[in-house]
C-alpha positions as CSV (number, residue, x, y, z in Angstrom):
1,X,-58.4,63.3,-32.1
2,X,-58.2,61.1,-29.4
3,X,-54.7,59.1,-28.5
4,X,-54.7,55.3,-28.9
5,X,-54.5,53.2,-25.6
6,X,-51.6,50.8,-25.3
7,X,-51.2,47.7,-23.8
8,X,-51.7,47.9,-20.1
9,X,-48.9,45.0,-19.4
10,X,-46.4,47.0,-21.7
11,X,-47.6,50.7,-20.5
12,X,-46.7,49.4,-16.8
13,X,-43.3,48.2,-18.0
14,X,-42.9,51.4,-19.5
15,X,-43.6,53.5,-16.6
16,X,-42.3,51.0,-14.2
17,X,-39.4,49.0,-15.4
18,X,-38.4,45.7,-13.1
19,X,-35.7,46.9,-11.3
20,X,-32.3,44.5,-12.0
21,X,-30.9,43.0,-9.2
22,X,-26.9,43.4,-8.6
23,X,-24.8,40.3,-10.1
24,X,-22.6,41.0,-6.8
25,X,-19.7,38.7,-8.4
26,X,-17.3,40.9,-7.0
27,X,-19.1,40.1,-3.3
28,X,-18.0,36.7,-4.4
29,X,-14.8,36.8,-5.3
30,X,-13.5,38.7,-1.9
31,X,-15.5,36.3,0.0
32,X,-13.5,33.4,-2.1
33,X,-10.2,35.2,-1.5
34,X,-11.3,35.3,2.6
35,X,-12.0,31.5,2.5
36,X,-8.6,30.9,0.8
37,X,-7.2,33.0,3.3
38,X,-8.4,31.2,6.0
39,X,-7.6,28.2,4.8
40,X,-3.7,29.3,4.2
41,X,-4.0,30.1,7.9
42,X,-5.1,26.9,8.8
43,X,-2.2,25.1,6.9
44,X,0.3,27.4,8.4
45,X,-1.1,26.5,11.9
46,X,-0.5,22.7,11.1
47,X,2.3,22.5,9.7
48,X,3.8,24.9,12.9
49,X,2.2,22.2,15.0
50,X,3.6,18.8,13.5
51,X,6.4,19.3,11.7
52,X,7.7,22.3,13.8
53,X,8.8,24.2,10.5
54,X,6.8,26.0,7.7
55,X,8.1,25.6,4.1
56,X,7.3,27.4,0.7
57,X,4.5,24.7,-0.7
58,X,2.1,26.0,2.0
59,X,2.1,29.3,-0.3
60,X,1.8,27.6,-3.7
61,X,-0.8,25.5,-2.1
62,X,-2.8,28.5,-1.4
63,X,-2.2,30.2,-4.3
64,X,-3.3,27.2,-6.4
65,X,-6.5,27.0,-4.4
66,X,-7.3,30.2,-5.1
67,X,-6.4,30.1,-8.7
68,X,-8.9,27.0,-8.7
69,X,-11.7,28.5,-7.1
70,X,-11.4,32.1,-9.5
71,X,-12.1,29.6,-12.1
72,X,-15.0,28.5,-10.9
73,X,-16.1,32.1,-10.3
74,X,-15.1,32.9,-13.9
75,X,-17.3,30.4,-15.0
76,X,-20.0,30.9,-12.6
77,X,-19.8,34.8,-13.8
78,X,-20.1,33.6,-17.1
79,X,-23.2,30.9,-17.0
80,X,-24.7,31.7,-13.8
81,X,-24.3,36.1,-13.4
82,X,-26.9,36.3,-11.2
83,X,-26.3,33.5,-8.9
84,X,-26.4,33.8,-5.0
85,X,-23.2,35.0,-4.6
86,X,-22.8,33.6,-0.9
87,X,-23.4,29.9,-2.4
88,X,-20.1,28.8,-3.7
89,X,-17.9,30.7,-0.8
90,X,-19.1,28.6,1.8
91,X,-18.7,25.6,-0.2
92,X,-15.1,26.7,-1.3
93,X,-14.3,27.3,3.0
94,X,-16.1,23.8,3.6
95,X,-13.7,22.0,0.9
96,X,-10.8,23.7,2.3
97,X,-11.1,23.0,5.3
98,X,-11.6,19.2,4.6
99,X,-8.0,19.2,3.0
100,X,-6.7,20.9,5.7
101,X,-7.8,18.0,8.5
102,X,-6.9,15.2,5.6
103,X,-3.5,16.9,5.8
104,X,-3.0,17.1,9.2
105,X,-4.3,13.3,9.9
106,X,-1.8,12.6,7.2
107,X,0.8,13.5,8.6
108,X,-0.2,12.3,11.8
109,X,-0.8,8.8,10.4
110,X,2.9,8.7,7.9
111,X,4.5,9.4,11.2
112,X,3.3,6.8,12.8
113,X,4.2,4.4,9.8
114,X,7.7,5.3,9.9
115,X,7.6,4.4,13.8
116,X,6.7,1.2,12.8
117,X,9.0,1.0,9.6
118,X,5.8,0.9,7.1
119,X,5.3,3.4,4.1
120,X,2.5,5.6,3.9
121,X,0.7,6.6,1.1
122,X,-1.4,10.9,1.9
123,X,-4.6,10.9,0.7
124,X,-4.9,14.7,0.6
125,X,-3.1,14.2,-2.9
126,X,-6.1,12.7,-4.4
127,X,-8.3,14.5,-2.7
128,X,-7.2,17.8,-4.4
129,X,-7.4,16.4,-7.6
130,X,-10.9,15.1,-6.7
131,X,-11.7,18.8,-6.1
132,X,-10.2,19.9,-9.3
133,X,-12.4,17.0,-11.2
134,X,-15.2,18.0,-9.2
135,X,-15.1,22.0,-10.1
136,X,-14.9,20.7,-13.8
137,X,-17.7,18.5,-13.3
138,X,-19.5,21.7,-11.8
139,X,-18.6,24.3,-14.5
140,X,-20.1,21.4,-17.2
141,X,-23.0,20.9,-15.4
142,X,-23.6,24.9,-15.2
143,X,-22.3,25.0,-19.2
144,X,-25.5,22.1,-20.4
145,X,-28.0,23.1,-18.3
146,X,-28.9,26.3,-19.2
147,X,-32.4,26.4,-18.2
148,X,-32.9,23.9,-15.2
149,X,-36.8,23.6,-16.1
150,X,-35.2,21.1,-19.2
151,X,-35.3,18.8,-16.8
152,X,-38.1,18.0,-15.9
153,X,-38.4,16.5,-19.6
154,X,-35.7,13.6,-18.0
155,X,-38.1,13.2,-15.2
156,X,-38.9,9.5,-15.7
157,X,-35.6,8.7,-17.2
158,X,-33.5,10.0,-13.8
159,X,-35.6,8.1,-11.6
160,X,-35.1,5.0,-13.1
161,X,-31.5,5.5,-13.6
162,X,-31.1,6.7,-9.8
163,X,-33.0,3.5,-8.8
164,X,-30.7,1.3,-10.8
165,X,-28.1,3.4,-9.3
166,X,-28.9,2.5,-6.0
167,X,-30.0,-1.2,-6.4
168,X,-26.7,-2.1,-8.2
169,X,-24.6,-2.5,-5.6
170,X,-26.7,-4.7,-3.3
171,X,-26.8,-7.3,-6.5
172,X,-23.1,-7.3,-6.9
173,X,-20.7,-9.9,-5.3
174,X,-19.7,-8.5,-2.1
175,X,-16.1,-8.6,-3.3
176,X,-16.9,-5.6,-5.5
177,X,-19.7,-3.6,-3.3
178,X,-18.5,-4.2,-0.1
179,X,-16.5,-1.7,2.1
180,X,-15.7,-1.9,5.8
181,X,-19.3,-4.3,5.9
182,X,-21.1,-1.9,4.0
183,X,-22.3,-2.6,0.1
184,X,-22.6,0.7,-1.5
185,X,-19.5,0.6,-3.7
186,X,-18.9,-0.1,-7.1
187,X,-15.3,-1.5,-7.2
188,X,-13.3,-1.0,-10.7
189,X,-9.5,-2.0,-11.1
190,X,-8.4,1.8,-11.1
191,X,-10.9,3.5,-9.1
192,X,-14.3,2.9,-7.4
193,X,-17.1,5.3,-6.9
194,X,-20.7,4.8,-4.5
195,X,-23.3,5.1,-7.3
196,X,-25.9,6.2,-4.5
197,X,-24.1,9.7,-4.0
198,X,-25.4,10.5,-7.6
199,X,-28.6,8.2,-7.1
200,X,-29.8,11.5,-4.4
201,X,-29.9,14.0,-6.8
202,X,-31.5,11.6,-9.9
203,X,-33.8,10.7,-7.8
204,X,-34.8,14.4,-6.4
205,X,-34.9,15.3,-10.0
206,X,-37.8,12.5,-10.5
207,X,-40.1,13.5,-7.9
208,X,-40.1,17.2,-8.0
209,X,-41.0,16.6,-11.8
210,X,-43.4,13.9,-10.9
211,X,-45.1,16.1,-7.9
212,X,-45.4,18.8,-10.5
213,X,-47.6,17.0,-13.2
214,X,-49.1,14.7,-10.4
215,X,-49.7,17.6,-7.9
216,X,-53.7,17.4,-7.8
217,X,-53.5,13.5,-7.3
218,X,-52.2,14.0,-3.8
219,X,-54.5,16.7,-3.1
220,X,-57.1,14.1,-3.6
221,X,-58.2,12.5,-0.2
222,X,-60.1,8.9,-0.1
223,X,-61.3,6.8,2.5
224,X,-61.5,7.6,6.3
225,X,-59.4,5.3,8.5
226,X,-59.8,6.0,12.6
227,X,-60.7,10.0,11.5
228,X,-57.9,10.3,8.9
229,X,-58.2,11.1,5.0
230,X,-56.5,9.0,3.3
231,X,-55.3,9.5,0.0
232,X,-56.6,7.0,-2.6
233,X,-54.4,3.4,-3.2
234,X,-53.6,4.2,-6.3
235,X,-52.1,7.7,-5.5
236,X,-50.0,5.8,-3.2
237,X,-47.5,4.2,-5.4
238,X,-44.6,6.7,-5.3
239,X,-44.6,6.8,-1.2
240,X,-44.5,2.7,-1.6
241,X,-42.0,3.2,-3.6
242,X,-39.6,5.3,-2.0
243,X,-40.5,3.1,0.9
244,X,-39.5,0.2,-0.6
245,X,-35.8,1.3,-2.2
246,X,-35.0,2.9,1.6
247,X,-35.8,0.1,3.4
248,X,-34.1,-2.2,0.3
249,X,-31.2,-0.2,1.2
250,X,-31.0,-0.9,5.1
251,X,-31.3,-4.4,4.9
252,X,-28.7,-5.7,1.7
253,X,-26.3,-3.1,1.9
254,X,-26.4,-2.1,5.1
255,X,-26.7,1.7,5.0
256,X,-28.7,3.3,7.4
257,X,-27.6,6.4,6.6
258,X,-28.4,6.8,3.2
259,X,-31.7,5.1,3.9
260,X,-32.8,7.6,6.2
261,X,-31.2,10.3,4.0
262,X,-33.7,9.4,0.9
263,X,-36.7,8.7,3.2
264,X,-36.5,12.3,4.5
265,X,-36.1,14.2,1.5
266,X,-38.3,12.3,-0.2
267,X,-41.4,13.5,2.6
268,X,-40.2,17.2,2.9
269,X,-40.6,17.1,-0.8
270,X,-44.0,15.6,-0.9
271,X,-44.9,18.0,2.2
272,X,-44.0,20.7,0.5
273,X,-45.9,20.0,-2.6
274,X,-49.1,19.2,-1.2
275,X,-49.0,20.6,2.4
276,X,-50.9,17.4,3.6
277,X,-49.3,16.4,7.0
278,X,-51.0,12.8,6.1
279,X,-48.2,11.8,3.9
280,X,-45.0,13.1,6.8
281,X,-47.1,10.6,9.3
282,X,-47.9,8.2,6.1
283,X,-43.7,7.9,6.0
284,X,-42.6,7.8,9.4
285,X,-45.0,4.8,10.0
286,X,-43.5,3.0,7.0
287,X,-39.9,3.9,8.0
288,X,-40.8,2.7,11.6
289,X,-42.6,-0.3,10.8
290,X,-39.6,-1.3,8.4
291,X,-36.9,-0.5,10.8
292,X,-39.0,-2.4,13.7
293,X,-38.7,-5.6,11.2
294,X,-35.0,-5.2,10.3
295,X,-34.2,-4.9,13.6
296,X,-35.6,-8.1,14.7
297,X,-34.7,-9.6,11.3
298,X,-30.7,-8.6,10.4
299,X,-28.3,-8.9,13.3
300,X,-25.9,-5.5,12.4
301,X,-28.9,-3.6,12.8
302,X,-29.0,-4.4,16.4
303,X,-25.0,-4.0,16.8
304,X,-26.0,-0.6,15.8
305,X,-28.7,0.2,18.1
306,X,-26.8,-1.8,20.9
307,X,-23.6,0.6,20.1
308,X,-25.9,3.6,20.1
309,X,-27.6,2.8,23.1
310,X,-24.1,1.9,25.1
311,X,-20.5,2.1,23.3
312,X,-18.7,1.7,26.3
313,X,-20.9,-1.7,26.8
314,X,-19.5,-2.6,23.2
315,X,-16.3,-1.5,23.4
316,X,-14.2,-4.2,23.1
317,X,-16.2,-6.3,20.7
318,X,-15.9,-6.5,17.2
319,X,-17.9,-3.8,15.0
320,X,-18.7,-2.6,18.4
321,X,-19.1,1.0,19.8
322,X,-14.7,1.7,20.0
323,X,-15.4,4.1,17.1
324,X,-18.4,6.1,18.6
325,X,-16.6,6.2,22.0
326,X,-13.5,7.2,20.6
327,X,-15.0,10.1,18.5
328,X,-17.0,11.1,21.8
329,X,-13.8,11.2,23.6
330,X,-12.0,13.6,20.9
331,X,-15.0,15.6,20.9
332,X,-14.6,15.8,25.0
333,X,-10.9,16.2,24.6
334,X,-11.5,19.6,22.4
335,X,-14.1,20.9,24.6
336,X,-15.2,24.6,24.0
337,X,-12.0,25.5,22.0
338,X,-10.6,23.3,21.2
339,X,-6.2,22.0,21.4
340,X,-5.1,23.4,18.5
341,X,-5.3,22.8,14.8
342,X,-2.0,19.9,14.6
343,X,-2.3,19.5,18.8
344,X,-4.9,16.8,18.7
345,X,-5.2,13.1,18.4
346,X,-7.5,12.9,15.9
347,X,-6.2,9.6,14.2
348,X,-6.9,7.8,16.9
349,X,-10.5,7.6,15.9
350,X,-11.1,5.0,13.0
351,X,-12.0,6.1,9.5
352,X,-11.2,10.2,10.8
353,X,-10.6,11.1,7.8
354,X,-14.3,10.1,6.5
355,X,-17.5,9.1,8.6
356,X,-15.7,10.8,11.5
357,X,-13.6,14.2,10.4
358,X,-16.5,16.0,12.1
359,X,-15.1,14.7,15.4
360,X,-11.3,15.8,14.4
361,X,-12.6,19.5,14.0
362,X,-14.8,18.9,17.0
363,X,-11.2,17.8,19.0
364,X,-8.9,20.4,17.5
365,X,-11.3,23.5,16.9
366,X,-13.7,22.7,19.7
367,X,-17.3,23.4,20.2
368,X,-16.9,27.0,18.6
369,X,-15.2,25.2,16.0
370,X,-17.5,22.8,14.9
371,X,-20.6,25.0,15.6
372,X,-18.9,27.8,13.1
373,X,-18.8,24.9,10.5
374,X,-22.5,24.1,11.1
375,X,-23.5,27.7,10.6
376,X,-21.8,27.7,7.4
377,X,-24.0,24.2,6.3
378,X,-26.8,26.1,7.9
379,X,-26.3,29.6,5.5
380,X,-25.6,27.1,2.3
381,X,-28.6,25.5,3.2
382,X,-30.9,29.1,4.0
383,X,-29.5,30.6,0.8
384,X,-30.7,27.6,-1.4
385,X,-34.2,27.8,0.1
386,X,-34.2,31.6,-0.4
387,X,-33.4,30.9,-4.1
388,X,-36.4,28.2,-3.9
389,X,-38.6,30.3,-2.7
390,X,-38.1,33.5,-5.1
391,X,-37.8,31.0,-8.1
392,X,-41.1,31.2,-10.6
393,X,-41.8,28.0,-11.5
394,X,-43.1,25.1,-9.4
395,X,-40.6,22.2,-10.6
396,X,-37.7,24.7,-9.3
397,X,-39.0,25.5,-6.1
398,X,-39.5,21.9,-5.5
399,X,-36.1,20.6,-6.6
400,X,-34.3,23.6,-5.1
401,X,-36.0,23.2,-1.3
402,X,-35.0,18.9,-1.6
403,X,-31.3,20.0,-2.7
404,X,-30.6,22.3,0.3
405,X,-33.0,20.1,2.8
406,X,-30.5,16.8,1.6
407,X,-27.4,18.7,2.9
408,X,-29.3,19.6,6.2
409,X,-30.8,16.5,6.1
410,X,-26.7,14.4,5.3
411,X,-25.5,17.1,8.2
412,X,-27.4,16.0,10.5
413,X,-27.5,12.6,10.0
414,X,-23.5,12.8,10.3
415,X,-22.8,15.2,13.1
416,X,-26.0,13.0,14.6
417,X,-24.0,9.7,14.8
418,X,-20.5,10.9,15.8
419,X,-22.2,12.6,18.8
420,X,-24.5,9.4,19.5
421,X,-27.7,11.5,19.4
422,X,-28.9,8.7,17.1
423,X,-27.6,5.4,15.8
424,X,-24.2,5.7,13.6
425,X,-24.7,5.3,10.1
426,X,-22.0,5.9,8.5
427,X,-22.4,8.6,6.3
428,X,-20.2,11.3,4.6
429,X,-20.1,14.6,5.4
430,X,-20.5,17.4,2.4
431,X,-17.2,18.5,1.4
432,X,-15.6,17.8,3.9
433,X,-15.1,13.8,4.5
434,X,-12.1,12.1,2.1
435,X,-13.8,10.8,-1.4
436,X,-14.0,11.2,-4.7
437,X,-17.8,10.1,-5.2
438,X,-19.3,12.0,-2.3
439,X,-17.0,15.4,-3.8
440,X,-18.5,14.5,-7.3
441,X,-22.0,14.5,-6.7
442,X,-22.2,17.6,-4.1
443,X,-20.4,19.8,-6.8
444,X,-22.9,18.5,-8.8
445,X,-25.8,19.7,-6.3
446,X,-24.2,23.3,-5.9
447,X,-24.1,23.6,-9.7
448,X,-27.7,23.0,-9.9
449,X,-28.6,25.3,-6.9
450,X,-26.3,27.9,-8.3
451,X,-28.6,27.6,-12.1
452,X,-31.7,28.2,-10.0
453,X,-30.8,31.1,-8.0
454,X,-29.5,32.6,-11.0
455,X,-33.2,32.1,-12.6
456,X,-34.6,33.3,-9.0
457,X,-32.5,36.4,-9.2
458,X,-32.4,37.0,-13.1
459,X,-35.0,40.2,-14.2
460,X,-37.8,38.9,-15.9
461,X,-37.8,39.1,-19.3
462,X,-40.0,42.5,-21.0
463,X,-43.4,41.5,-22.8
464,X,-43.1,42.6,-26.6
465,X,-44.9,45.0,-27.0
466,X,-48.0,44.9,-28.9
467,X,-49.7,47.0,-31.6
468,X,-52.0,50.1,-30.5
469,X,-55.4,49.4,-30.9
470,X,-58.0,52.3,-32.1
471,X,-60.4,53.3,-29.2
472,X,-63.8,52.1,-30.5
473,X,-65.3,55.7,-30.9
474,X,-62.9,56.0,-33.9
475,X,-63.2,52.6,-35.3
476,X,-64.4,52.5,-39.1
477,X,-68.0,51.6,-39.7
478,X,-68.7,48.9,-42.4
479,X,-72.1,48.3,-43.8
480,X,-72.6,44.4,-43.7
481,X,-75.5,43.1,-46.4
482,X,-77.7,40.6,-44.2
483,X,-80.2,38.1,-46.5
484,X,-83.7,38.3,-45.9
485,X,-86.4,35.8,-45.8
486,X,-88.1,36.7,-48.4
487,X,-84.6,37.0,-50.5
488,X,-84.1,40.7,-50.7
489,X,-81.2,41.9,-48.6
490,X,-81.6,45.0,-46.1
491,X,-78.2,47.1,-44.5
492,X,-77.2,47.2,-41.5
């Protein structure tokens, strides 16, 4: 008697089980405890440096940083066990170290005021309980989405909302958009919040679902123009699109940077989903064409380019180049490493504590400074990729490689400015720059990176096995009556 033959898929599973990768939250937690640690040193160092004396609150600052973060590991180790364990350290040692330079302009900036007999209100206050609302905010987001495929079912519904998002404040009154000449803010009595912080990540949400079910469409190539494919008009409308909200951006609120930020996410996602090189040169003719126009057309975008091109030549006029050269000379102040965390001038570069902190590190850490905090953008970014590479479905890969490319992408753009490689646009930097919405939505982006590394890294789940079948030698024989023509039935 012979033995039955199982399923192949379940006999392999059998023999060869998939092998369980480790949670490593332990890995996690020790590096959380280093980034605290660093970031108790840093304090220390500052406070030595300005106020000559250290006192206890440096230690229960610390310790209450820690105990924040070990919640957020608790919760990640409890929604997320297989998470990249690398992710939310470098995030916790970016955050940290934004409070620390808040701190130390702080107190650079309240001595000053009491030189001039004027009060002074810190900001690093707020900012710490922006990173408290923030790490709730990012243990929700990893508590309702479970399963970040879900999504894709909101596709249609984020895009619209991130577009409205983004739109809004350019139709307000300037007296409740407008900041420092810029109209990305939503003004309320007790608080205000830029809309287009959250409008990034709605909108990544729509087109990686939309280039999953329209995929094939932009596979599709039409007419030849000068020896190039083309894809077909009609394929072209999300491309026009995007096109049209950027370049909406530049001109009424007057936001290069966040233009520029959504152009180029928007084309490494459609790269990366068709692997057509058409639709990268498709986009930078638009975005050149466009900016071409709003130079000629809007007289800030020249002040920009003029800045960009020359801030000494600006340097005295008004919305001229005094912040770009002043950052440049911080930056040339710190050289390789740097005068000392507290031994710098930092605030006396407008808006240090925001578009230009990168500077302030750059001044007090130097060059080895600021290039160890662009290696740890860099590994955040590598280990989201990683995680979008080894995920199994499309609509993950796609929205997991736009997440980490938009922190490259806001890095660069930011670090870009400050050191005039190209025009200032002043943009935050990722948890590091002083505000609430910009801390909001990146918390937001790690917690979604962190759910799909966790389904990149989770075991896949065992087939059920199925019932043996009987090898067709031993199968039962049935005699079947077949009709005949003439009415009488024969066996067979």
């Amino acid at each position: 008697m012979s033995t039955p033959i199982a399923d192949p898929a379940s006999a392999q599973f059998a023999t060869n089980p998939p092998r369980e990768l480790p949670k490593r939250r332990g890995t996690e937690l020790v590096l959380l405890a280093f980034a605290t640690f660093i970031v108790t040193v840093a304090l220390v160092l500052v406070e030595a440096n300005q106020e000559q004396e250290l006192t206890s609150s440096i230690i229960w600052l610390g310790l209450s940083y820690l105990g924040v973060l070990t919640a957020a590991h608790l919760a990640v180790r409890r929604w997320a066990p297989y998470a990249d364990p690398v992710i939310l350290p470098c995030v916790a040692l970016l955050n940290g170290l934004g409070l620390v330079m808040i701190h130390r302009i702080d107190l650079a900036l309240a001595e000053r005021a009491v030189q001039q007999g004027k009060e002074y209100t810190p900001d690093v206050t707020k900012q710490v309980l922006f990173t408290a609302i923030s790490l709730v905010l990012f243990v929700v987001v990893l508590v309702v989405i479970s399963d970040h495929r879900t999504l894709t079912r909101y596709g249609y519904t984020c895009g619209l909302v991130g577009i409205v998002a983004l739109a809004l404040p350019a139709v307000l009154p300037s007296s409740l958009s407008e900041v420092n000449g810029a109209k990305v803010w939503i003004k309320l009595p007790f608080f205000s919040i830029q809309p287009g912080e959250f409008a990034k990540i709605l909108l990544m949400i729509f087109f990686a679902s939309f280039l999953v079910t329209k995929r094939d469409l932009f596979m599709v190539a039409g007419k030849k123009i000068v020896g190039v494919e083309l894809p077909r008009a009609r394929d072209l409308g999300p491309i026009l699109i995007a096109a049209a909200a950027c370049l909406g951006v530049l001109v009424f609120e007057k936001d290069l940077g966040t233009s520029l930020l959504f152009f180029g996410v928007t084309l490494v996602m459609l790269y990366v989903a068709t692997e057509r090189v058409i639709w990268v040169v498709l986009g930078v003719g638009f975005f050149a064409a466009g900016a071409i126009i709003a130079y000629n057309l809007f007289t800030h975008v020249q002040q920009r380019v003029r800045n960009w091109i020359d801030p000494l030549a600006t340097y005295d006029d008004a919305g001229g180049g005094y912040q770009v050269a002043q950052g440049l000379f911080g930056l040339g102040t710190g050289g390789v490493g740097g005068t000392g965390l507290g031994a710098g001038r930092p605030d006396m570069v407008p808006e240090a504590k925001t578009d230009f902190i990168t500077t302030a590190i750059g001044e007090e850490l130097g060059f080895v400074g600021l290039a160890a905090m662009l290696m740890l953008y860099l590994i955040l970014a590598m280990r989201g990729m990683r995680s979008a590479l080894a995920v199994r479905d499309t609509f993950g890969k796609l929205l997991g490689g736009g997440l980490s490319f938009a922190l490259v992408m806001q890095i660069f753009v930011v670090v870009g400015g400050v050191t005039n490689l190209i025009p200032n646009t002043g943009i935050t930097a990722p948890f590091l720059s002083r505000g609430g919405s910009s801390l909001l939505a990146n918390y937001i982006l790690v917690a979604l990176l962190l759910r799909i590394s966790d389904a990149a890294r989770k075991p896949a789940v065992r087939p059920k096995p199925q019932q043996p079948q009987a090898p067709l030698a031993e199968a039962h024989t049935v005699m079947v009556q077949r009709p005949s023509v003439n009415g009488e039935g024969s066996a067979s």
